[in-house]
VEXNU-19259 format. One record per residue (C-alpha): residue number from 1; x, y, z. Coordinates in steps of 0.5 Angstrom, whole numbers. Example, Ala and Ser with C-alpha at 12.3 -4.5 7.8 and 13.67 -1.06 7.14 Angstrom:
<pts>
    nr      c1      c2      c3
     1      25      -9      16
     2      27      -2      14
</pts>
This chain:
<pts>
    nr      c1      c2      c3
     1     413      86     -93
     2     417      83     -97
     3     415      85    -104
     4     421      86    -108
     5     421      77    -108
     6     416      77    -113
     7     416      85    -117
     8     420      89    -119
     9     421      95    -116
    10     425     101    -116
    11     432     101    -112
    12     434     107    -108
    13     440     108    -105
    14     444     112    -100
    15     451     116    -103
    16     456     115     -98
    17     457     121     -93
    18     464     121     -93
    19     464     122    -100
    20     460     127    -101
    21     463     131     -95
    22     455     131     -91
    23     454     133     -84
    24     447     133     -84
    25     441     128     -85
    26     441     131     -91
    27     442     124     -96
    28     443     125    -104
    29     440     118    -108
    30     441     115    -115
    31     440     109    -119
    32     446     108    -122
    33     449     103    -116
    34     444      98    -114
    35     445      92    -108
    36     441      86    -113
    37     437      82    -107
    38     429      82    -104
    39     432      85     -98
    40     439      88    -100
    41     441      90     -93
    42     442      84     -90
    43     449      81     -88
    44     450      75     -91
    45     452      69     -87
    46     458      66     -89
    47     464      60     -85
    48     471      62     -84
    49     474      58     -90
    50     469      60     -96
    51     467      65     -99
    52     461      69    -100
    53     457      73    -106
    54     453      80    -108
    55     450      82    -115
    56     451      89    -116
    57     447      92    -122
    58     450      99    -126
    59     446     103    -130
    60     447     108    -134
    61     439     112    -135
    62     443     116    -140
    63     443     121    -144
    64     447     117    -149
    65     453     113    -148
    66     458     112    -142
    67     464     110    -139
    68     464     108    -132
    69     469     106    -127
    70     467     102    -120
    71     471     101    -114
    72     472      98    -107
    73     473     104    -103
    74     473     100     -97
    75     473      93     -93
    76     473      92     -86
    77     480      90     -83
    78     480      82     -83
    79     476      82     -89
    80     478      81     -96
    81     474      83    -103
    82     474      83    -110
    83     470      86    -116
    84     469      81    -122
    85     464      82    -128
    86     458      78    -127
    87     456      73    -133
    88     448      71    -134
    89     448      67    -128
    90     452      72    -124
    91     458      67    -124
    92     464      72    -124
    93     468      72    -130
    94     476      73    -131
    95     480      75    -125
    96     478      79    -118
    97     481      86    -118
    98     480      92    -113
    99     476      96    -120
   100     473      95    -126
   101     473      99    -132
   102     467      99    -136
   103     469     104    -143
   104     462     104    -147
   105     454     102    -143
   106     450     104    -148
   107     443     109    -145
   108     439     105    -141
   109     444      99    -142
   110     446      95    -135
   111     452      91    -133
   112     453      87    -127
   113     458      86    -123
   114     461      80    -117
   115     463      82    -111
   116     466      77    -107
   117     467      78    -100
   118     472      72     -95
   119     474      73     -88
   120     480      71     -86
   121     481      65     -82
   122     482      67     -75
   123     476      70     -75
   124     472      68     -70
   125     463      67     -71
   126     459      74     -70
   127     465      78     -73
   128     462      82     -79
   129     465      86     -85
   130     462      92     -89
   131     464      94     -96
   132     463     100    -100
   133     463     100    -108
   134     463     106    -111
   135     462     107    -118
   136     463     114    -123
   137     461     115    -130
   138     464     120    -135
   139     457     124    -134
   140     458     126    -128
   141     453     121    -124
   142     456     118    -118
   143     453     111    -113
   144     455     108    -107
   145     454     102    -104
   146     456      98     -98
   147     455      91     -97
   148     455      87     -90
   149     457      80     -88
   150     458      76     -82
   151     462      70     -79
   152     457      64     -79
   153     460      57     -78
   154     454      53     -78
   155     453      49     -83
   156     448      52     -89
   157     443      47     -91
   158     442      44     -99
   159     437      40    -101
   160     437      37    -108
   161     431      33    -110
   162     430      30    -118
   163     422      29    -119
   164     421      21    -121
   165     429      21    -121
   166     430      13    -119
   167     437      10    -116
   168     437       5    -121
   169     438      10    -126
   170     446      11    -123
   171     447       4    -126
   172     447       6    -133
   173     452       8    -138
   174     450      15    -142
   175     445      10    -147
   176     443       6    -142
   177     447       0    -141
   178     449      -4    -136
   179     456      -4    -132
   180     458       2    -135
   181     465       5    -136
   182     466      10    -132
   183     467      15    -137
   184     462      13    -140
   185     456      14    -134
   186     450      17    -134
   187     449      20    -128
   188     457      22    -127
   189     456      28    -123
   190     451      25    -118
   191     455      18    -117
   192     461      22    -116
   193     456      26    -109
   194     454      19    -108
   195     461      16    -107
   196     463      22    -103
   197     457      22     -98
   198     453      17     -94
   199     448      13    -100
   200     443       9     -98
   201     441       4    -103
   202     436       2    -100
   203     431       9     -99
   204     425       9    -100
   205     419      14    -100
   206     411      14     -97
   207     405      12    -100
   208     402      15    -104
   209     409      16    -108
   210     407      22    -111
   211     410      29    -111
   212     407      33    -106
   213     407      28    -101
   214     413      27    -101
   215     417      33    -102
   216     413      36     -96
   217     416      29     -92
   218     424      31     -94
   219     423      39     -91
   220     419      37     -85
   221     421      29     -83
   222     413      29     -83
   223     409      22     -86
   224     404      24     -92
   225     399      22     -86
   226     401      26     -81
   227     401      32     -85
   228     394      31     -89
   229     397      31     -95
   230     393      25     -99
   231     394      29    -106
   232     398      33    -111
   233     396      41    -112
   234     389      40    -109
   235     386      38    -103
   236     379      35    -103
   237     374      40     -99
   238     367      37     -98
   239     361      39    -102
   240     357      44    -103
   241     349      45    -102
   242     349      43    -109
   243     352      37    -108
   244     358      39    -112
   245     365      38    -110
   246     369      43    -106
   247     377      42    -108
   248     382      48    -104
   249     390      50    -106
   250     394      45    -102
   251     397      51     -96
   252     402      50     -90
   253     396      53     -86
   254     391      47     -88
   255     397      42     -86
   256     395      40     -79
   257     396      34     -75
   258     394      30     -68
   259     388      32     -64
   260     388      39     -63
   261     390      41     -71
   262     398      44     -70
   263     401      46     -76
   264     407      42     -78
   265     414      45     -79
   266     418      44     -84
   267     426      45     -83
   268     424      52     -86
   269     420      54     -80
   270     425      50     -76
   271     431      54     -78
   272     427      61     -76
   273     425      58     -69
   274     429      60     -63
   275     424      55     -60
   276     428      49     -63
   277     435      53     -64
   278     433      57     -71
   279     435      64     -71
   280     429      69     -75
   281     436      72     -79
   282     436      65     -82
   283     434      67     -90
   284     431      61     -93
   285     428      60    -101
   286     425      54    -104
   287     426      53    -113
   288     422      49    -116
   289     421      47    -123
   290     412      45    -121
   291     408      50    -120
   292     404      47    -115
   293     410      46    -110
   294     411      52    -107
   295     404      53    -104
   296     406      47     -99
   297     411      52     -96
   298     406      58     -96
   299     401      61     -91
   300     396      65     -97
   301     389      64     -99
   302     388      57    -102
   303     383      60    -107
   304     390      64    -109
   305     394      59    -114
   306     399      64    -113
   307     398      68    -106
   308     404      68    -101
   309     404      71     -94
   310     411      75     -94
   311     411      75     -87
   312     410      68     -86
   313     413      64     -92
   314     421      63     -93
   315     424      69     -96
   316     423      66    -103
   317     419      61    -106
   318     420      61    -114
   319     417      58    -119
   320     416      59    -127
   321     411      64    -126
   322     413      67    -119
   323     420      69    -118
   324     425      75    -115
   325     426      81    -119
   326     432      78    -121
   327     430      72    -125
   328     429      71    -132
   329     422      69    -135
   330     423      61    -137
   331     423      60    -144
   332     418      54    -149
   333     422      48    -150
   334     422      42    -152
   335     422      37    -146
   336     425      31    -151
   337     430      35    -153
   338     435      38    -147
   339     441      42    -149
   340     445      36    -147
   341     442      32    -152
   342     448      30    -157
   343     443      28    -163
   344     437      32    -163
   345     437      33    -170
   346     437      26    -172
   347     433      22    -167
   348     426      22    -167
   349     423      24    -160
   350     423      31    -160
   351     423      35    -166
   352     424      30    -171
   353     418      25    -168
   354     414      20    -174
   355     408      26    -175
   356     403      20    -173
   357     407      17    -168
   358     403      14    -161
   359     408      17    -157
   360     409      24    -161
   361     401      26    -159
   362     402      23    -151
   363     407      28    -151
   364     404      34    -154
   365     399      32    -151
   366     401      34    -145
   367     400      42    -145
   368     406      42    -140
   369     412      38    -144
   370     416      44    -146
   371     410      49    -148
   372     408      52    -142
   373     415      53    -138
   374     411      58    -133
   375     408      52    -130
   376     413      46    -131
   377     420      50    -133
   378     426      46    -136
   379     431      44    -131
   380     436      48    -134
   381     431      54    -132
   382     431      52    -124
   383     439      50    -124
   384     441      57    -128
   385     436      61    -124
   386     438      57    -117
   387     445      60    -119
   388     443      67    -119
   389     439      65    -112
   390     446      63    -110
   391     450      69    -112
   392     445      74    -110
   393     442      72    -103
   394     447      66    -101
   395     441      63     -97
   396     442      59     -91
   397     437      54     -92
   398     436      52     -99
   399     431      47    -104
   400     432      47    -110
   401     428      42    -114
   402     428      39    -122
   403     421      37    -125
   404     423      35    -132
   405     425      27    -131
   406     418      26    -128
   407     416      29    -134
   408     418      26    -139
   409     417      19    -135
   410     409      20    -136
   411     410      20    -143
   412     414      16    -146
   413     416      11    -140
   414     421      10    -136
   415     428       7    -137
   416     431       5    -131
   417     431      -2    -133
   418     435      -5    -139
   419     431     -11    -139
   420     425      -9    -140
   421     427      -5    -147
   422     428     -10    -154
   423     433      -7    -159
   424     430      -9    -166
   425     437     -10    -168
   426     439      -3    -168
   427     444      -2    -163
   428     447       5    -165
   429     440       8    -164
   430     435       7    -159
   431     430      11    -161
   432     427       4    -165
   433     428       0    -158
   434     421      -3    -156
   435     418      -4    -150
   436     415     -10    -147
   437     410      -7    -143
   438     408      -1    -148
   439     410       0    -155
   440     409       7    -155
   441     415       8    -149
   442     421      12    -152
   443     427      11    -147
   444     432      15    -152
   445     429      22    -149
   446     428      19    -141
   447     436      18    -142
   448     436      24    -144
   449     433      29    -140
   450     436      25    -133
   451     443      26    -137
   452     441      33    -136
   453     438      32    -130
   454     445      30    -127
   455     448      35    -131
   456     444      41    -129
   457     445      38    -120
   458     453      38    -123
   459     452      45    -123
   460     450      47    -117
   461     455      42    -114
   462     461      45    -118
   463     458      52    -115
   464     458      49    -107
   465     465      47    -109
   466     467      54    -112
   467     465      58    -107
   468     469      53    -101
   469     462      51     -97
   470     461      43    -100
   471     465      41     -95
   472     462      46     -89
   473     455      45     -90
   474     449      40     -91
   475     448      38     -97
   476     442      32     -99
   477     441      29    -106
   478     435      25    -106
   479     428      23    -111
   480     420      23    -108
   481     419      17    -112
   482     422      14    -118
   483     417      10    -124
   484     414       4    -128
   485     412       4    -136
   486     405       3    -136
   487     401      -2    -140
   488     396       2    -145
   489     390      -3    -141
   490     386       0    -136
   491     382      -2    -130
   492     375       1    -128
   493     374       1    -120
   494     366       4    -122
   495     365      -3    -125
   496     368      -7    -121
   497     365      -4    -114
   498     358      -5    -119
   499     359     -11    -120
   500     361     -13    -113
   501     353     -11    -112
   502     356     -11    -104
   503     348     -12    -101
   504     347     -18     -96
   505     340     -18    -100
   506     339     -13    -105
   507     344     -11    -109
   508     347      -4    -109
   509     349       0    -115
   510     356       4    -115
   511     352      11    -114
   512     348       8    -108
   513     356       6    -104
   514     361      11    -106
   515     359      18    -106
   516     367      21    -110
   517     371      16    -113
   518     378      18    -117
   519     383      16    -120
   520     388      16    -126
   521     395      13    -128
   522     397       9    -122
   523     393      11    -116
   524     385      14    -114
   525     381      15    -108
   526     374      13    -105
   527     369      17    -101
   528     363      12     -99
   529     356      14     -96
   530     358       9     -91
   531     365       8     -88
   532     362       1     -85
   533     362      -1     -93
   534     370       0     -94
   535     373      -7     -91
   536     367     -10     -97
   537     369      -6    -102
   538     376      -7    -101
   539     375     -14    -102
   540     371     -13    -109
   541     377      -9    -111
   542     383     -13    -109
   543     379     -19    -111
   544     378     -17    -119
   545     383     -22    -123
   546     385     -21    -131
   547     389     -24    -135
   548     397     -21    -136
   549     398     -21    -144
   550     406     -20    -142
   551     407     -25    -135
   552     401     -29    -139
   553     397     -31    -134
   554     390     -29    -129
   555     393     -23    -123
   556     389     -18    -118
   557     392     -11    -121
   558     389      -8    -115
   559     390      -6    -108
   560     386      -2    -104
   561     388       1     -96
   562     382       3     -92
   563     382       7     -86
   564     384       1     -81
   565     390      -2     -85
   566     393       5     -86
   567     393       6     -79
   568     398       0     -78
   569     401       0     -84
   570     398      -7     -86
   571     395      -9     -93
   572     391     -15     -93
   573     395     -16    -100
   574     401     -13    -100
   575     402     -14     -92
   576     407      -9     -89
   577     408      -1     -93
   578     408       3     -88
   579     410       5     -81
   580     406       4     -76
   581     407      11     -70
   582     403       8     -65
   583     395      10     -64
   584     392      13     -70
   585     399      15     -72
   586     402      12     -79
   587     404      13     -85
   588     398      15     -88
   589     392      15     -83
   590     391      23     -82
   591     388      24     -74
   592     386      31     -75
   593     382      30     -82
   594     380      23     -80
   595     378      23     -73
   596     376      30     -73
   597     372      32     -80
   598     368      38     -81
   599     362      39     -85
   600     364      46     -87
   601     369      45     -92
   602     374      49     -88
   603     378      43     -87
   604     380      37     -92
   605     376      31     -92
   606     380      24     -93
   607     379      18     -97
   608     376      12     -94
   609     380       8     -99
   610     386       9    -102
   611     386       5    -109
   612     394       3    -112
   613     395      -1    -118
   614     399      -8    -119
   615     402     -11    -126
   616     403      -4    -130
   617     395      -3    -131
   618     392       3    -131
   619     386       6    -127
   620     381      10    -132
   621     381      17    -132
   622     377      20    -128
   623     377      26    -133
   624     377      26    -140
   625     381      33    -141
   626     388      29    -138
   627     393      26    -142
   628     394      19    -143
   629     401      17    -141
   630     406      11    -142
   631     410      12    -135
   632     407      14    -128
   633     408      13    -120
   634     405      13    -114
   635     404       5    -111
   636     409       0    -108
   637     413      -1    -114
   638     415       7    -114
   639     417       7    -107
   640     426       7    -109
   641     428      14    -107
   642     434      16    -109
   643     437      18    -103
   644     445      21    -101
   645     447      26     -95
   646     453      30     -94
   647     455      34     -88
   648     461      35     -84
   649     459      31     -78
   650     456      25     -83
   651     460      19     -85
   652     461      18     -92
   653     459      10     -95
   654     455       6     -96
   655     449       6     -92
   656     446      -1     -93
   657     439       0     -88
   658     432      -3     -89
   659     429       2     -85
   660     431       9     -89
   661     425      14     -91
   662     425      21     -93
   663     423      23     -87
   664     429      21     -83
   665     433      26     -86
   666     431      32     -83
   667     431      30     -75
   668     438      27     -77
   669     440      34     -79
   670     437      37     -73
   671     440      32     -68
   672     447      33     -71
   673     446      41     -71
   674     443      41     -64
   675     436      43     -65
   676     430      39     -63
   677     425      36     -67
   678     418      39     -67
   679     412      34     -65
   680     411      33     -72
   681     417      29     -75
   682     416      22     -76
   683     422      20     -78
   684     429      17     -74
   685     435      20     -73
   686     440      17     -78
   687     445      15     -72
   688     449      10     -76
   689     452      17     -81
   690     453      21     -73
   691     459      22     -69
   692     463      17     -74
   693     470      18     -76
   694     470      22     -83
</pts>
């Protein structure tokens, strides 16, 4: 069991027997030198060319203060290796050297210290190294250990993913402007990735563009519809004997598609499954700045909002509130106001906004924007604790993912298109800057957070390169979704569906059609008493006009997807939004809950109806205690995705294809490693960036 990934436990490690001059069993053990790791002894895997690296904590239990000396007492011919002292984010400091001096460590005080390891280049894959440390204190206390890696030329996999984050966004110059210089970028570190891989302008995402949907998709190549996943964090289970609705923590287990309910792999489970050309050594984890991320890649009890089974889920699953040992505790934080702000005393969308502004009471409205960093940590959190996952486990599968710029979109709007935003005659400040679909929108602190976004990505970019892997493994940079400002105008579907009467000769009231309607911000769904109801409550919601106070003029600002349409991937309205997979496969259309259902609230029940909103309306809040926001997702109009890959058997360019999704990354990926794809990925190879001069 792999407890130490989420508690702290005690260390205990074995004196060398050659130093202590042993013969016998018999083993002394200390807690002066300890290997930082949710399983120290494993070997790490590393490609001849790069290097790897191990975190090592010294303590001094006392009494009083120390002096310590710590050494490399042995390396494997054919391998080289350097201490170094480990900064906060355990990056070595200084340069490497065979020993380390430590002249003064206060009682109870640690210090830690960089291994690094780095075979040679005329190693060959398999060959493995050992390399003991040995470190003395001047109370006469001694520690050991040893630590292991092997050759490993498979190229490691990272994933990248920025919340909300819209393409678009690269265009800009660091306030917001058109054709920037290119010093002058606001995403300076992801257009440079962009520029050195294979970009697709032209990605997109699945419906319901939202997050779980369709991070789920990018890890496992899987549409929304073939995984079951309709919703974010919860899924809707049925009703109980009291009528009540019955709603479940959203687990890999309950993610199950076709006839017969087989569970769907993502590139975690893949990369351990000898089945598809996985190894059971390979050691994944996942980072996510959501809370609720997490659980999609984890086999505990949905009644557990943080129950993980450690023999079935990667190696590491983090968040705020769950993490290795090793990571710090997230701090509050203002979400308008990242550390990369360089007028956060003066401008009025973090800590100096007006005191009765709209936008101040959307924000601090929302209990998560900053103040309760366990559920919704900053993205300086995730990149910082991400390089610490980095020097002491160095994973072989990777997923880091950034919430912040999705945050801060819900509430102040989003900033990706200039000419949606009025200067009012101060160019210098766009804090006063209005937009012309929601005067409560902000676009100064959006810049801000996606400057920090990129910022933070450049972090770990920097580090791939740092430790000679960027051009040796796979490397994905993506977005789940992008976002649209929201008009402050909501549209009510009970109403409409009300007033629709949908009765030949009597007329129905919502109650007596609809069993479970809900809804917020851009999207909601429908259960009905009666499914045959669906084509007809369909056409009352499409049917709804309004008039448009910015375009001026009388719109349908709904669309709704039954059954029937998402099986084809064909809106009466909209026409084409999805792929269609063949019988009862597409996009949306769940087989294993829609055409398999239970009654006993074992399995999720999916909706008749998906409902999306047009125009920059709003559906009514289903619930009173969530936050009104001026941005959101989820409909046609959010379905750009940020989209690049980088790998050595991928070219780089521009990759201008209509047809590309998130689920074609990881059977592309599949295919260029030779490993078979399992039945449940939907998604196309991205033959155009194989097998093709670099």
């Amino acid at each position: 069991m792999k407890l130490t990934t989420f508690y702290l436990t005690r260390v205990v490690i074995i004196l060398s027997l050659a130093m202590l001059g042993l013969t016998s069993a018999a083993l002394a053990v200390t807690d002066i030198l300890g290997v930082l790791s949710v399983n120290p002894d494993r070997a790490h895997r590393v490609p001849v060319g790069a290097k790897t690296t191990f975190v090592l904590k010294l303590y001094n239990a006392g009494p009083g203060h120390v002096s310590s000396e710590v050494v490399l007492s042995s390396v494997t011919q054919g391998w080289a290796a350097e201490l170094a002292v480990a900064n906060a984010n355990f990056q070595p400091t200084g340069s490497g050297s065979p020993m380390l001096n430590f002249p003064d460590i206060t009682e109870n005080e640690s210090r830690y210290i960089v291994v690094t390891v780095t075979p040679d280049i005329y190693l060959e894959a398999g060959q493995s190294c050992s390399v003991q440390v040995n470190a003395a204190m001047s109370n006469g206390t001694n520690g050991s250990v040893s630590v292991q890696a092997i050759v490993n030329n498979q190229p490691k996999m990272y994933f990248i993913s920025i919340d909300g984050c819209s393409p678009l966004y690269m265009r800009l110059g660091r306030h917001g402007n058109k054709n920037p210089n290119s010093d002058d970028l606001l995403m300076p570190n992801i257009f440079r990735f962009w520029q050195e891989s294979a970009g697709f302008p032209n990605a997109r995402d699945s419906l319901p563009a939202v997050t779980d949907p369709n991070m789920f998709c990018l890890l496992s190549g899987s549409w929304p519809g073939t995984a079951g996943l309709a919703s974010v964090g919860l899924y809707f289970k049925g009703w109980d004997s009291q009528g009540q609705e019955v709603n479940g923590r959203i687990t890999s287990d309950a993610l199950r598609y076709g006839a017969d309910g087989q569970p769907v792999l993502s590139v975690f489970d893949v990369a351990k499954d000898p089945v598809y050309g996985g190894d059971p050594d390979t050691f994944t984890a996942l980072i996510s700045g959501k809370w609720f991320l997490v659980n999609l890649f984890s086999t505990g009890p949905d009644t557990d909002p943080y129950g993980f089974n450690s023999e079935t889920d990667p190696d590491i699953l983090a968040n705020g509130y769950l993490r290795p040992y090793y990571l710090t505790q997230p701090q509050p934080y203002v979400l308008g106001d990242p550390i990369t702000d360089d007028n956060a005393q003066s401008d009025r969308d973090g800590v100096n906004i007006f005191p009765l502004s709209e936008y101040r009471k959307i924000l601090y409205g929302m209990s998560d924007a900053g103040d309760s960093p366990g559920a919704y940590p900053s993205d300086r959190w995730v990149a910082e604790s991400s390089l610490r996952i980095i020097a002491v486990e160095d994973p072989d599968v990777f997923a880091v993912h950034f919430g912040s710029v999705d945050k801060i979109q819900h509430a102040a709007g989003s900033a990706d298109l200039p000419q949606e935003w009025i200067d009012p005659g101060t160019p210098d400040v766009l804090w006063d800057d209005i937009n012309i679909f929601n005067r409560n929108a902000n676009r100064e602190p959006v810049l801000d957070v996606v400057y920090e976004a990129d910022a933070c990505t450049g972090l770990i970019l920097n580090e791939f390169e740092a430790r000679g892997v960027a051009d040796k493994s796979i490397i994905v940079l993506a977005s789940d979704h992008s976002a649209r400002t929201y008009m402050n105008i909501h549209v009510d579907p009970k109403a409409i569906i009300d007033a629709a009467g949908l009765g030949d000769a009597v007329e129905r009231s919502t109650a007596e059609v609809v069993r479970r309607i809900t809804g917020w911000q851009e999207t909601g769904t429908i259960n009905l008493w009666d499914s045959n109801d669906a084509p007809a409550v369909a056409a009352a919601l499409e049917n709804y006009t309004v008039f448009h106070p910015v375009l001026q003029q009388d719109v349908k600002p709904l669309i709704a997807i039954t059954r029937t349409e998402m099986a084809s991937g064909v809106d009466s309205v909209i026409g084409r939004f999805g792929r269609d997979g063949g019988p009862l496969r597409g996009e949306m259309y769940s087989e294993w809950l829609i055409d398999h259902p239970v009654d006993n609230n074992t399995k999720a029940v999916w909706p008749d109806i998906f409902i999306f909103t047009r125009y920059r309306f709003q559906l009514v809040k289903e619930k009173d205690s969530l936050p009104k926001v001026c941005g959101g997702h989820s409909g046609k109009e959010t379905m750009k995705a940020l989209l690049a890959i980088r790998g050595p058997d991928f070219s780089r360019g521009i990759f201008d294809v209509q047809e590309t999704s998130l689920a074609d990354v990881v059977p592309t990926i599949y295919q260029s490693l030779g490993w078979t794809s399992p039945g449940n990925v939907d998604g196309r190879i991205l033959s155009e960036i194989l097998s093709q001069p670099q």
